[in-house]
VEXLODREN-554375 format. One record per residue: chain; x, y, z of N, C-alpha, C, O, CB in turn; residue number from 1. Coordinates in steps of 0.05 Angstrom, whole numbers. Glycine has a CB too. Layout:
% residues N
chain = A n.px = X n.py = Y n.pz = Z ca.px = X ca.py = Y ca.pz = Z c.px = X c.py = Y c.pz = Z o.px = X o.py = Y o.pz = Z cb.px = X cb.py = Y cb.pz = Z n = NUM
...
This chain:
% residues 103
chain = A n.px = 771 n.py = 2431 n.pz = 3139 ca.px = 784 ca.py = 2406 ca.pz = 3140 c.px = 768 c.py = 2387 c.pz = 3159 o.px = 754 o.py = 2394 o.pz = 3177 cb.px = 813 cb.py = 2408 cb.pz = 3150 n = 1
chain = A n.px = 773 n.py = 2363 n.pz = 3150 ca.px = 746 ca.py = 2350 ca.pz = 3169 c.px = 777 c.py = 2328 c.pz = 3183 o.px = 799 o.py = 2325 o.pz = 3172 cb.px = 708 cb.py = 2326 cb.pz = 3142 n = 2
chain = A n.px = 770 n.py = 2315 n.pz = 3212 ca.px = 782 ca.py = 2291 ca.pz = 3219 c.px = 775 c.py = 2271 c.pz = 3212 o.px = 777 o.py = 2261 o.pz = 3234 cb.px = 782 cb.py = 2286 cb.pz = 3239 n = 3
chain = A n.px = 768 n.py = 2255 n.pz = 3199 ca.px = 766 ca.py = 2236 ca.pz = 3188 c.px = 783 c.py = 2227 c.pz = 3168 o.px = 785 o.py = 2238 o.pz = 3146 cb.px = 747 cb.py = 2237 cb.pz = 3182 n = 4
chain = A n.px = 800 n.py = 2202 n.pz = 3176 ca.px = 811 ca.py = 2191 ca.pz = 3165 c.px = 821 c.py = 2182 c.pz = 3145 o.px = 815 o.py = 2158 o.pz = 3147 cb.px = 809 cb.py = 2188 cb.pz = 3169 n = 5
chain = A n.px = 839 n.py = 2185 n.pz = 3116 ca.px = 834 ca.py = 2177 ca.pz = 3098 c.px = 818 c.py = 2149 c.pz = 3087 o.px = 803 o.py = 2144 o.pz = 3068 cb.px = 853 cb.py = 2181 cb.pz = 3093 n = 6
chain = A n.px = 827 n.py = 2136 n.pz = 3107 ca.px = 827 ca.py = 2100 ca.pz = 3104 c.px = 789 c.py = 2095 c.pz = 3100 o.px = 777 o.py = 2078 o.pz = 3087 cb.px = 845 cb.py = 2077 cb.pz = 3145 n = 7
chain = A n.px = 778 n.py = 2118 n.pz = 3119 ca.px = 753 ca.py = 2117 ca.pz = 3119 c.px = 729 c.py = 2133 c.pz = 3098 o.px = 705 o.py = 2132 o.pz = 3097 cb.px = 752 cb.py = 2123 cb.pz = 3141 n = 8
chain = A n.px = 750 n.py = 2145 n.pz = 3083 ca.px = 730 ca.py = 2162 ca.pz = 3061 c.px = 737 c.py = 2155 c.pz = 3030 o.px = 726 o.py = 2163 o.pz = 3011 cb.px = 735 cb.py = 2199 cb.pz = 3063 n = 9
chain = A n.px = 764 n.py = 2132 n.pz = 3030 ca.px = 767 ca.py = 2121 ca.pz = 3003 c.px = 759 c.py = 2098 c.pz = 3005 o.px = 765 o.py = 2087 o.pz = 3026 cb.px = 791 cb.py = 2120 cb.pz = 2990 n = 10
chain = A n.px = 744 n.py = 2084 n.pz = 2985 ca.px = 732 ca.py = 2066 ca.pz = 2979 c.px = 745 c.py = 2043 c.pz = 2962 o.px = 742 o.py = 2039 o.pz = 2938 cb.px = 715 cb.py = 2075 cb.pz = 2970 n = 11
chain = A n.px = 761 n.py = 2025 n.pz = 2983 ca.px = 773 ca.py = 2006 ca.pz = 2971 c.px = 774 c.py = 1994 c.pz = 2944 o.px = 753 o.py = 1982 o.pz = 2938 cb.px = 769 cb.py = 1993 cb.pz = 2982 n = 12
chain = A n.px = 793 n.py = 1993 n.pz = 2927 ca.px = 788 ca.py = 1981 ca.pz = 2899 c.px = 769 c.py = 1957 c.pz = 2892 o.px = 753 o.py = 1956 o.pz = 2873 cb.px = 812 cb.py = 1974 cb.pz = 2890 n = 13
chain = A n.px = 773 n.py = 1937 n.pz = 2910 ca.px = 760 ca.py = 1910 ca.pz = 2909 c.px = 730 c.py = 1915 c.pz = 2907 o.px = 713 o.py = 1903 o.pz = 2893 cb.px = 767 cb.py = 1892 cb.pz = 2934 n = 14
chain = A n.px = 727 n.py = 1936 n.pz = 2925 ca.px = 689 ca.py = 1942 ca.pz = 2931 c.px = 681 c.py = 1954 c.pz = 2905 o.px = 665 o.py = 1945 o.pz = 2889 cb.px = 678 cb.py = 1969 cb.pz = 2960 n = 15
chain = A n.px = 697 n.py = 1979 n.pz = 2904 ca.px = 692 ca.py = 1987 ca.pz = 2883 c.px = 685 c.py = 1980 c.pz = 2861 o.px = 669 o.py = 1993 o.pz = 2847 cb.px = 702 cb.py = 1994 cb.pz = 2880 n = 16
chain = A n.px = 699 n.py = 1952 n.pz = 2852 ca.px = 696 ca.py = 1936 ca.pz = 2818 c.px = 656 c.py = 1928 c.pz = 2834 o.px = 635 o.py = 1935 o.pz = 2825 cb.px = 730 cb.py = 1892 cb.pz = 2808 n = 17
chain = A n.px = 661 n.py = 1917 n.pz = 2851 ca.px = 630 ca.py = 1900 ca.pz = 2857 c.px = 603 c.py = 1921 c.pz = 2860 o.px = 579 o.py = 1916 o.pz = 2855 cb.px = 632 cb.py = 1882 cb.pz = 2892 n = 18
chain = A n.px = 618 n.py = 1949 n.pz = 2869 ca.px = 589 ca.py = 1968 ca.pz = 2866 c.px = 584 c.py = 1975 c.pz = 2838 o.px = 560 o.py = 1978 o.pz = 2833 cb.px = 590 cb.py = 1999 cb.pz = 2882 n = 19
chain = A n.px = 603 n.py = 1980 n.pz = 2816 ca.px = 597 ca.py = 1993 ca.pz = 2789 c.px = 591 c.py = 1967 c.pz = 2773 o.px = 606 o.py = 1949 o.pz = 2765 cb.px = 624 cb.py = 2012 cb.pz = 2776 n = 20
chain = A n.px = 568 n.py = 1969 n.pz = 2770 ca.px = 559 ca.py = 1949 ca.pz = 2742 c.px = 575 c.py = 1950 c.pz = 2722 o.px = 592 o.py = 1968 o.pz = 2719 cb.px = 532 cb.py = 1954 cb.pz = 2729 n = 21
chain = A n.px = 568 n.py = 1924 n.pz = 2700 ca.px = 594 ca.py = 1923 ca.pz = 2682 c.px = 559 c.py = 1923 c.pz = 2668 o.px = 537 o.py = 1916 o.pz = 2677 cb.px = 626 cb.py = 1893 cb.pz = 2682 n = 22
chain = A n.px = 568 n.py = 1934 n.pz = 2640 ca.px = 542 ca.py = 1935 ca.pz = 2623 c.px = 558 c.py = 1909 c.pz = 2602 o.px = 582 o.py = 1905 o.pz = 2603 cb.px = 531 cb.py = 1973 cb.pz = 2604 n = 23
chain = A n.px = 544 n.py = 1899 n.pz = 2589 ca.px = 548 ca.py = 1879 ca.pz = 2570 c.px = 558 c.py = 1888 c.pz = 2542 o.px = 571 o.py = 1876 o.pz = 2525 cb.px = 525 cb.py = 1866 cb.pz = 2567 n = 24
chain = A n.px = 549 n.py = 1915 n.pz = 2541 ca.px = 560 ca.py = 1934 ca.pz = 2511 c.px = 596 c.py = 1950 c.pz = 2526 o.px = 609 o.py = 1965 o.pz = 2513 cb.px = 525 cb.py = 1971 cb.pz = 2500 n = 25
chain = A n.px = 600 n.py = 1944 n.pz = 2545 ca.px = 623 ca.py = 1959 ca.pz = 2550 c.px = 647 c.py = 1951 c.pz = 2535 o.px = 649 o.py = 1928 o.pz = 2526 cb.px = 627 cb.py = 1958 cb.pz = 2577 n = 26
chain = A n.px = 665 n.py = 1968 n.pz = 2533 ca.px = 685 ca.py = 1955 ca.pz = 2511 c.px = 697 c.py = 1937 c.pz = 2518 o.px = 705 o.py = 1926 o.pz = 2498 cb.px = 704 cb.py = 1970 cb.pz = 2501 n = 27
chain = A n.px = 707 n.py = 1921 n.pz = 2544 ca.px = 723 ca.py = 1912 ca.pz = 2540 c.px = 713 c.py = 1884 c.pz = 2547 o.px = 725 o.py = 1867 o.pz = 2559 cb.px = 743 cb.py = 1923 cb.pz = 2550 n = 28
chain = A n.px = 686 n.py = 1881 n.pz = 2536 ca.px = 667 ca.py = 1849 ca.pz = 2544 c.px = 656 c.py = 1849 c.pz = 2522 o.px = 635 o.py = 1836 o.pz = 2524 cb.px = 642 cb.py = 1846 cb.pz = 2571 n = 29
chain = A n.px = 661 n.py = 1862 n.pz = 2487 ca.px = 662 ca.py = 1868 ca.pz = 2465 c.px = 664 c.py = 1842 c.pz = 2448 o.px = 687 o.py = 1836 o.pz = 2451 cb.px = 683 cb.py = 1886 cb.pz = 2462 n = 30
chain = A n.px = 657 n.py = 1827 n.pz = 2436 ca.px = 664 ca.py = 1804 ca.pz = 2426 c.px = 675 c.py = 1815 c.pz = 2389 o.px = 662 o.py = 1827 o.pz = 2373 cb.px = 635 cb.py = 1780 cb.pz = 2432 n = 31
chain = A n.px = 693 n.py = 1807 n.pz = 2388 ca.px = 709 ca.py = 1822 ca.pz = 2363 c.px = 693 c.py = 1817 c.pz = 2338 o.px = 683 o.py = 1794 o.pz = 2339 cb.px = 741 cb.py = 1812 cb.pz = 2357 n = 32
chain = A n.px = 689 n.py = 1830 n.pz = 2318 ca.px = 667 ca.py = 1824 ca.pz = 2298 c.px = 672 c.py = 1807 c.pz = 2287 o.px = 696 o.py = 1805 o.pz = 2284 cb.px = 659 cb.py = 1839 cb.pz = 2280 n = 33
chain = A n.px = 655 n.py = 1781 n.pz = 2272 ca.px = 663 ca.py = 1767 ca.pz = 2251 c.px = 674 c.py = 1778 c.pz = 2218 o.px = 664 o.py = 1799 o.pz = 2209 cb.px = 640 cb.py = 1752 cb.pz = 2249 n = 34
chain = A n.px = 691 n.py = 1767 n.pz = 2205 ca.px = 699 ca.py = 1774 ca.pz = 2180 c.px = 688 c.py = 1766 c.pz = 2162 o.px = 699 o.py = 1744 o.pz = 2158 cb.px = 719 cb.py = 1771 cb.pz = 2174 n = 35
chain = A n.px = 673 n.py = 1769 n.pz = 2148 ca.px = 671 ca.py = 1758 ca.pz = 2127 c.px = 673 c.py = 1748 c.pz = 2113 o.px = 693 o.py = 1759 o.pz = 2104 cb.px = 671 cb.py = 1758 cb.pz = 2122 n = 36
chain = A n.px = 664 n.py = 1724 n.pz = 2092 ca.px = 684 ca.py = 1708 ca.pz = 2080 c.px = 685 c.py = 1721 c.pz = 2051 o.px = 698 o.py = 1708 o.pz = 2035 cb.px = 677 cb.py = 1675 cb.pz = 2080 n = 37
chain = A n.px = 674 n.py = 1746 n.pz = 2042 ca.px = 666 ca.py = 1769 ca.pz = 2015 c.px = 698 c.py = 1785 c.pz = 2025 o.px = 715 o.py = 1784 o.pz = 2007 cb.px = 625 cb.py = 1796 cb.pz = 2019 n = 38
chain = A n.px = 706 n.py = 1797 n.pz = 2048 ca.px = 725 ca.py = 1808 ca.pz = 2056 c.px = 754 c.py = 1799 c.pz = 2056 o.px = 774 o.py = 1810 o.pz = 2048 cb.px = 719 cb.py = 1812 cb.pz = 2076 n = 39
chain = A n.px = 749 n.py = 1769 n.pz = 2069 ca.px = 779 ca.py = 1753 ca.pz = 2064 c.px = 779 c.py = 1742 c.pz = 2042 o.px = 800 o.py = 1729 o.pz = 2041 cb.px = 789 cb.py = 1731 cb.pz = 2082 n = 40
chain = A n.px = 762 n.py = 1737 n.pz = 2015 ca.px = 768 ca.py = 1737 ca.pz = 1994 c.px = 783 c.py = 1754 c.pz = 1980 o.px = 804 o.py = 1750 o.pz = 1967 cb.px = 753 cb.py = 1735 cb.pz = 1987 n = 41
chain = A n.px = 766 n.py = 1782 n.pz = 1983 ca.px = 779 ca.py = 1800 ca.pz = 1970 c.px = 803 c.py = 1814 c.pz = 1981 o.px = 811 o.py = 1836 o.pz = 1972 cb.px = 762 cb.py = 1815 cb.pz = 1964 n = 42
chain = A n.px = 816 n.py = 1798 n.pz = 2003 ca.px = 835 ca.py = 1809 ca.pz = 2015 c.px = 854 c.py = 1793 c.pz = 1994 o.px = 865 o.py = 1803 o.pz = 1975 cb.px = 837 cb.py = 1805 cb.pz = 2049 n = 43
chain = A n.px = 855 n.py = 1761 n.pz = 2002 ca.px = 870 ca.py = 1740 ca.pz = 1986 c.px = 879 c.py = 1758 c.pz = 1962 o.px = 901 o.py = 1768 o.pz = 1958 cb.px = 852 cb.py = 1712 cb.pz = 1977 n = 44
chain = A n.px = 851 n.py = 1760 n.pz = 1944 ca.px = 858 ca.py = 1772 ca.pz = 1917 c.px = 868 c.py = 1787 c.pz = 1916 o.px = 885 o.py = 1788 o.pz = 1898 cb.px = 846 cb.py = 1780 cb.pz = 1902 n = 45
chain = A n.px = 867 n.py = 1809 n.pz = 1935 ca.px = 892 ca.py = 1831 ca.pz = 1929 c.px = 923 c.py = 1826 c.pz = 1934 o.px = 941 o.py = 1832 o.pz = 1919 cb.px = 886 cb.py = 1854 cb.pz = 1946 n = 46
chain = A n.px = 924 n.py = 1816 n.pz = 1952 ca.px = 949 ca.py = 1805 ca.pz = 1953 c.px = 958 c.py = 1785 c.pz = 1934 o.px = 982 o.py = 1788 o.pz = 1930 cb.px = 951 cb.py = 1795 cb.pz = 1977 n = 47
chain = A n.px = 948 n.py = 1767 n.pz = 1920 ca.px = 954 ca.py = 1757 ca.pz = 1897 c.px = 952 c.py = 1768 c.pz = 1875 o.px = 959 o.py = 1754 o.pz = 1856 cb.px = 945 cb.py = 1741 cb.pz = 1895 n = 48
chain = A n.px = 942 n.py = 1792 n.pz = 1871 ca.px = 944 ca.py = 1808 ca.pz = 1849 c.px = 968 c.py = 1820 c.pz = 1860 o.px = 988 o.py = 1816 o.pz = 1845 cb.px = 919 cb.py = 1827 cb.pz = 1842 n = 49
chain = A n.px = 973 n.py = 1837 n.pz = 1883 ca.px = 999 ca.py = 1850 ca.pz = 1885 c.px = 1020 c.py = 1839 c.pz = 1873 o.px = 1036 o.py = 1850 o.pz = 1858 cb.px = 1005 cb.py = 1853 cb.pz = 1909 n = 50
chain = A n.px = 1022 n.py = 1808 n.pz = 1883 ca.px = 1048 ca.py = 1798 ca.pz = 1882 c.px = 1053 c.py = 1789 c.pz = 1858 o.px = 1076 o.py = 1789 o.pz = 1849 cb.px = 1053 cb.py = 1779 cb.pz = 1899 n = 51
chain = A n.px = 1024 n.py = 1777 n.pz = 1841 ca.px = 1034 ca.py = 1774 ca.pz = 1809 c.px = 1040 c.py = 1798 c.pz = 1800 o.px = 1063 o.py = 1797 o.pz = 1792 cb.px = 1013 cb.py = 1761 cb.pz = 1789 n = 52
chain = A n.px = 1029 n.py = 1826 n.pz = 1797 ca.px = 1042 ca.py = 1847 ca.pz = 1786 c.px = 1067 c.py = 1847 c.pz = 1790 o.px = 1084 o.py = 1853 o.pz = 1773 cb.px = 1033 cb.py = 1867 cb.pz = 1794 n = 53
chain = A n.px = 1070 n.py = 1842 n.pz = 1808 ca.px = 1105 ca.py = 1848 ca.pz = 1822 c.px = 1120 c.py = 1837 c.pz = 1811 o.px = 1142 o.py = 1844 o.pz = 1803 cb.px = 1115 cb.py = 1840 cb.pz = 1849 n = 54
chain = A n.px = 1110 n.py = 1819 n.pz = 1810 ca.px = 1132 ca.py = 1791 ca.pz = 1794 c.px = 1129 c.py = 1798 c.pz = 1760 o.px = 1146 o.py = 1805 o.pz = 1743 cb.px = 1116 cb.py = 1748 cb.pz = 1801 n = 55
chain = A n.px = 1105 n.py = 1795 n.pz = 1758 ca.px = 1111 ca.py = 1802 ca.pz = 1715 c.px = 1126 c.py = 1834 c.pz = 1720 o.px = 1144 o.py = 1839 o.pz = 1704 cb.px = 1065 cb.py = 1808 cb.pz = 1684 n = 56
chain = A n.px = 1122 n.py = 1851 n.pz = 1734 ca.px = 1137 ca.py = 1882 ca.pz = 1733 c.px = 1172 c.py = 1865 c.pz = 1731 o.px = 1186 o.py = 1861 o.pz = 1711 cb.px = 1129 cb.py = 1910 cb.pz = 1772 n = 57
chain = A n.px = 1174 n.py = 1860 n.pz = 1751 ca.px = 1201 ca.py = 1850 ca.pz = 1761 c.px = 1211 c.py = 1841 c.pz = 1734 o.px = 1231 o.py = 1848 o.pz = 1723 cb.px = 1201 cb.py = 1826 cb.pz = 1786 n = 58
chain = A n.px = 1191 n.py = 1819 n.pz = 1724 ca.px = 1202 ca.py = 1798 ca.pz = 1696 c.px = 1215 c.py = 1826 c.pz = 1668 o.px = 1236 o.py = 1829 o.pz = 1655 cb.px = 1161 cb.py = 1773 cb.pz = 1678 n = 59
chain = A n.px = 1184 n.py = 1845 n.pz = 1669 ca.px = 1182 ca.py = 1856 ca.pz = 1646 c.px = 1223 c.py = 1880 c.pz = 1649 o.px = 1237 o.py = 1889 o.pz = 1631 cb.px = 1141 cb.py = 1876 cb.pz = 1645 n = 60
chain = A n.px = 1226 n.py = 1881 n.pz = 1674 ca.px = 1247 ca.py = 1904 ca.pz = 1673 c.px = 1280 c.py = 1879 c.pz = 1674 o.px = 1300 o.py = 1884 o.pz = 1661 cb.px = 1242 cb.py = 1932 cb.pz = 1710 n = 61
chain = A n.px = 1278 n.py = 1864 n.pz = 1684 ca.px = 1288 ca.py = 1845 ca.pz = 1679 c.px = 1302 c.py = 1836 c.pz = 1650 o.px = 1324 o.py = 1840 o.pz = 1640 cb.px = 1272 cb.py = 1833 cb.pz = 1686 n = 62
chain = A n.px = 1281 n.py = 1823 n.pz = 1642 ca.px = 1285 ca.py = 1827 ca.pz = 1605 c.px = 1292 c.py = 1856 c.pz = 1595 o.px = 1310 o.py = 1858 o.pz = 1578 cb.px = 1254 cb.py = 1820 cb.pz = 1587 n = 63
chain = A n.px = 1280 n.py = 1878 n.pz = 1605 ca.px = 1284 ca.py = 1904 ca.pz = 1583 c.px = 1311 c.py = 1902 c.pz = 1592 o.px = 1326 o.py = 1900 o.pz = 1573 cb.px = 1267 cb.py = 1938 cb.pz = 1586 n = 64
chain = A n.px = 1321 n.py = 1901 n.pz = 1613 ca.px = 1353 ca.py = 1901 ca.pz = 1618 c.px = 1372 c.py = 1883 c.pz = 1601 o.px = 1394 o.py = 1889 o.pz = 1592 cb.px = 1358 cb.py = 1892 cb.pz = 1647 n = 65
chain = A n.px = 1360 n.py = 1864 n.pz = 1600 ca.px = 1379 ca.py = 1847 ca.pz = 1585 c.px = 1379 c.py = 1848 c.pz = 1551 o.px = 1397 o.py = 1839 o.pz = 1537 cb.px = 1373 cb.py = 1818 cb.pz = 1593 n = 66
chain = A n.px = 1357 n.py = 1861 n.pz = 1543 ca.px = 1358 ca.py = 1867 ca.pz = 1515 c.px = 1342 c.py = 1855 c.pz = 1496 o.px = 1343 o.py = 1858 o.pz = 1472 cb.px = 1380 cb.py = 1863 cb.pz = 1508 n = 67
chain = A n.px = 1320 n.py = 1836 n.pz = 1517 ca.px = 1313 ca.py = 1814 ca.pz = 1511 c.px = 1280 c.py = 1822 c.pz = 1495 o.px = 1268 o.py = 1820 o.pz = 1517 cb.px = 1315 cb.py = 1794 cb.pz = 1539 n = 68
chain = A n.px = 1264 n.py = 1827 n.pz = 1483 ca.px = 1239 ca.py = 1826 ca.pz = 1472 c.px = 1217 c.py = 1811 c.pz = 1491 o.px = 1218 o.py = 1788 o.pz = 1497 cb.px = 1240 cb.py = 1813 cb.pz = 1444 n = 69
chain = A n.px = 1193 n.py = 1836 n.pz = 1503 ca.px = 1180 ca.py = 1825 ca.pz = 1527 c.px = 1157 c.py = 1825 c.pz = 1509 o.px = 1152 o.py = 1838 o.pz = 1489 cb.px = 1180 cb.py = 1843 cb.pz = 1558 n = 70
chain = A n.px = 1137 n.py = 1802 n.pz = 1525 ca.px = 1116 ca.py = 1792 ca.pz = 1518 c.px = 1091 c.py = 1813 c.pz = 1516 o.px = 1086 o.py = 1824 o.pz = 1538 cb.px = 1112 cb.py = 1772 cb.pz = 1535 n = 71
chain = A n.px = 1081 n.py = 1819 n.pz = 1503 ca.px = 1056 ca.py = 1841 ca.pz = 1514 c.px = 1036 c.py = 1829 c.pz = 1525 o.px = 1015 o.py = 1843 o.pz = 1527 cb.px = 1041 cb.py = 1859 cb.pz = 1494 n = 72
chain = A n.px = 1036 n.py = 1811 n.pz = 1531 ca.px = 1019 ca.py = 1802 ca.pz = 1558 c.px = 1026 c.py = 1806 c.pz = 1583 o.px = 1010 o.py = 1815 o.pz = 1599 cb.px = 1015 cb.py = 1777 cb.pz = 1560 n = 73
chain = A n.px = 1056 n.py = 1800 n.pz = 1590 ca.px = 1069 ca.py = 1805 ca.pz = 1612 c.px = 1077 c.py = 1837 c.pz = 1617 o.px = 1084 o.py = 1841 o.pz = 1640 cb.px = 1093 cb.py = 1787 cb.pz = 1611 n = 74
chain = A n.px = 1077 n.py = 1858 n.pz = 1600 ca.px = 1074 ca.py = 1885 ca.pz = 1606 c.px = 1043 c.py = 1896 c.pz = 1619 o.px = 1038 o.py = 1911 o.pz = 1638 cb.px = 1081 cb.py = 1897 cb.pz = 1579 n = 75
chain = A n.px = 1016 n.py = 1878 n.pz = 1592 ca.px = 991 ca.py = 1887 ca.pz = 1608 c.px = 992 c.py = 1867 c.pz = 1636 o.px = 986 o.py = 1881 o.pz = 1656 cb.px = 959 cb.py = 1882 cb.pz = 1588 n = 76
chain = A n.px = 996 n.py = 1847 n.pz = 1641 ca.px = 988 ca.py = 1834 ca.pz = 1672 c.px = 1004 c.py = 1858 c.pz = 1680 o.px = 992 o.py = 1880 o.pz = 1677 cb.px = 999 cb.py = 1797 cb.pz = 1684 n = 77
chain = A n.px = 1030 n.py = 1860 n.pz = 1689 ca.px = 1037 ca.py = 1890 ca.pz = 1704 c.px = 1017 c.py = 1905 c.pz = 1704 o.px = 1004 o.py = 1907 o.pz = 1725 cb.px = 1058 cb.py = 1909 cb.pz = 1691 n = 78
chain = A n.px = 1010 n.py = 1916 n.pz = 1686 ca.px = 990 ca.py = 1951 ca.pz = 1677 c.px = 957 c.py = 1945 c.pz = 1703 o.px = 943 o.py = 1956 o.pz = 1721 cb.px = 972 cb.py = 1950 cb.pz = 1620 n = 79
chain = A n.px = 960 n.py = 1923 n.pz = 1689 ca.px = 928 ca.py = 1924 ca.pz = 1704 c.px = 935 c.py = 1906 c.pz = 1729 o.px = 913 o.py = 1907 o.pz = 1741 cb.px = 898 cb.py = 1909 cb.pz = 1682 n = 80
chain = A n.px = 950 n.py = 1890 n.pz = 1742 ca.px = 940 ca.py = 1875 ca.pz = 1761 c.px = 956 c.py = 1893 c.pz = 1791 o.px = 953 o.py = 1886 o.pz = 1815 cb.px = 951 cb.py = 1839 cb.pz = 1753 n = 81
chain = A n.px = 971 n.py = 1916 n.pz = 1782 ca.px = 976 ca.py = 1929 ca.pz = 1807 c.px = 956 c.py = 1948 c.pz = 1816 o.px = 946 o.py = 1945 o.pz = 1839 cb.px = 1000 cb.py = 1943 cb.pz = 1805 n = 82
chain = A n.px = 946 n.py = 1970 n.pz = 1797 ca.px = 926 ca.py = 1974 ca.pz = 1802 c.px = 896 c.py = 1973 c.pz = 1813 o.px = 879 o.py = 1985 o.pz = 1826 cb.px = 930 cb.py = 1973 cb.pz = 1795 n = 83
chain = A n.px = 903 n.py = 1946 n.pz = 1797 ca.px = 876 ca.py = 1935 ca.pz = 1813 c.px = 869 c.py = 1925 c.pz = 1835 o.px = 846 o.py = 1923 o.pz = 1843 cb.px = 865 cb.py = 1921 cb.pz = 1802 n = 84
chain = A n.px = 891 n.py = 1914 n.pz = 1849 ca.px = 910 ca.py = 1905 ca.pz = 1870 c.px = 910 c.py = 1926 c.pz = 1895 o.px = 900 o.py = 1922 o.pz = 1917 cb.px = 940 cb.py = 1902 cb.pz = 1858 n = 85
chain = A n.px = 925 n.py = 1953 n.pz = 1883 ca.px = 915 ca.py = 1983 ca.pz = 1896 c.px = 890 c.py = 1979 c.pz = 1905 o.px = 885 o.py = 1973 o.pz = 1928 cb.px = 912 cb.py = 2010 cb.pz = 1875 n = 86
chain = A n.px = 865 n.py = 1984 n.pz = 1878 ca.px = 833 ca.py = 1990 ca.pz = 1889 c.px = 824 c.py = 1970 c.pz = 1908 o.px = 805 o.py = 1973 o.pz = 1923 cb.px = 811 cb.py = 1991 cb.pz = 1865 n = 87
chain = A n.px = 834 n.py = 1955 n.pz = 1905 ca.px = 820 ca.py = 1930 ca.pz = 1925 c.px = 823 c.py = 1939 c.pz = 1950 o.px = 806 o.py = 1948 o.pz = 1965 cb.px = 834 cb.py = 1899 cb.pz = 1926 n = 88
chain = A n.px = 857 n.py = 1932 n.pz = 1952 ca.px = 859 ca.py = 1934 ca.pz = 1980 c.px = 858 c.py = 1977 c.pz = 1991 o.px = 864 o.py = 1984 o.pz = 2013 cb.px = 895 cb.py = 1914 cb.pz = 1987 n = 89
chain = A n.px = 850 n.py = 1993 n.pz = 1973 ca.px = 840 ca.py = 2013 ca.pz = 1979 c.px = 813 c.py = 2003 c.pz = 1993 o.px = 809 o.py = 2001 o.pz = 2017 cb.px = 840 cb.py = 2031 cb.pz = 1956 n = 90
chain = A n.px = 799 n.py = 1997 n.pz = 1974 ca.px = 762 ca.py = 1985 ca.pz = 1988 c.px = 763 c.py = 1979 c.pz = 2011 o.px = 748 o.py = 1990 o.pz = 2028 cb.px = 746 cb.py = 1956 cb.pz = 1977 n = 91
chain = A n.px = 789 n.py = 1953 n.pz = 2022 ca.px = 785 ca.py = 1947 ca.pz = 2053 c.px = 790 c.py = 1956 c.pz = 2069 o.px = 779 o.py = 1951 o.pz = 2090 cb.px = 791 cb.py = 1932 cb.pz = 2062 n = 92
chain = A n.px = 811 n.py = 1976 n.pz = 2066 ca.px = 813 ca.py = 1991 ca.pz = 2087 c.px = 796 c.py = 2016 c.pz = 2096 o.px = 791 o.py = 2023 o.pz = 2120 cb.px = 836 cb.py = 1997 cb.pz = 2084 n = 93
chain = A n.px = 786 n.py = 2031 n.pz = 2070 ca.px = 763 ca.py = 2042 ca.pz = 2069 c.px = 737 c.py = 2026 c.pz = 2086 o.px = 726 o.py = 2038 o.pz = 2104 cb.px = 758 cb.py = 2045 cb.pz = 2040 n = 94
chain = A n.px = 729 n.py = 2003 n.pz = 2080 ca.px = 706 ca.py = 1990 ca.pz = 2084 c.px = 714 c.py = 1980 c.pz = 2121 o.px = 695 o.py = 1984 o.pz = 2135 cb.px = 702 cb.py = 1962 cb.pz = 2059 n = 95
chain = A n.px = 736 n.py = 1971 n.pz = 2132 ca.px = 750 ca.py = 1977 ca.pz = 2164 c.px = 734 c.py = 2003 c.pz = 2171 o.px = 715 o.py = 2008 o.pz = 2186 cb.px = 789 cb.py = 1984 cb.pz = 2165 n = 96
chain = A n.px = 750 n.py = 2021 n.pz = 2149 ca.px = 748 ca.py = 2050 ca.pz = 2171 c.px = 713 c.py = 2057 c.pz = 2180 o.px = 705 o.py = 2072 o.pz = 2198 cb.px = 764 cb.py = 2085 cb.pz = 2148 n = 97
chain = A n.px = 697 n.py = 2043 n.pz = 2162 ca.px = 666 ca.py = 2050 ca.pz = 2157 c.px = 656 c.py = 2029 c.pz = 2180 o.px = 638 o.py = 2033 o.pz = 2196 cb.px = 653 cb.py = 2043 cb.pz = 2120 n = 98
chain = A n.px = 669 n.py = 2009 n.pz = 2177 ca.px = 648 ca.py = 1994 ca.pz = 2198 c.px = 674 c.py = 1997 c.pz = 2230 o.px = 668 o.py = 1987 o.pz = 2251 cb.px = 636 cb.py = 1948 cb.pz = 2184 n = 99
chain = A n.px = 688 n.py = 2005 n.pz = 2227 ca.px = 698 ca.py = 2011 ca.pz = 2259 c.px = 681 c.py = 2034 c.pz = 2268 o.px = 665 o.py = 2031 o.pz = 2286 cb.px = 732 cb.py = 2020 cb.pz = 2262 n = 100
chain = A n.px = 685 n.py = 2059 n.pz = 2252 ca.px = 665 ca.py = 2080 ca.pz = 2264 c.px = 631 c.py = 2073 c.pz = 2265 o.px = 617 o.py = 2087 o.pz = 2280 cb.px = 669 cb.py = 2108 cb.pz = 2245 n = 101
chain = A n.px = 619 n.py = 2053 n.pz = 2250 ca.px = 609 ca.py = 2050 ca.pz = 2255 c.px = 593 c.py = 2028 c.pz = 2278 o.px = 570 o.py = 2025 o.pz = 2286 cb.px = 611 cb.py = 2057 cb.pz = 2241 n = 102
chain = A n.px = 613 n.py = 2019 n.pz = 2282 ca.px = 616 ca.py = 2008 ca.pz = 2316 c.px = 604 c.py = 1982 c.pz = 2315 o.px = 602 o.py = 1969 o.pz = 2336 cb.px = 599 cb.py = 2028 cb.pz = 2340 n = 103
């Protein structure tokens, strides 16, 4: 056990920040990446594909309920625009996970 004082062998917080260099790559002096304007396109589109699917789905069960004869256009916009809606916004979040790990 030594005498010496605590007060004298810890190294005040304040000093502390001023002896450890801050590197410019450190995370939290990080400047957040730019987006893309290829990325928030194809974000838009997916979400506007979601929501028209949604809506002709919504229309097409709508009508079958009522008894009513549905358009076969408004069954394929359903068929294909959710889907495709899916792969998109599958890609971006895929394409996040690729450029977060890759830093």
């Amino acid at each position: 056990m030594s005498n010496t004082s605590p007060d004298n062998v810890r190294v005040p917080a304040a000093s502390a920040e001023q002896q450890l260099p801050v590197s410019p790559a450190s995370p939290e002096r990080r400047l957040p990446p730019r987006r893309s304007p290829l990325r928030r396109v194809a974000g838009v589109l997916a979400a506007v594909l979601a929501l028209f699917g949604l809506g002709t789905l919504a229309a097409v069960l709508l009508l079958s309920l009522q008894g009513q004869a549905v358009a076969p256009w408004l069954v394929a916009a359903s068929l294909y625009a959710l889907p495709l809606a899916f792969l998109l916004m599958a890609g971006l979040v895929i394409d996040g996970i690729r450029r977060r790990r890759r830093g």
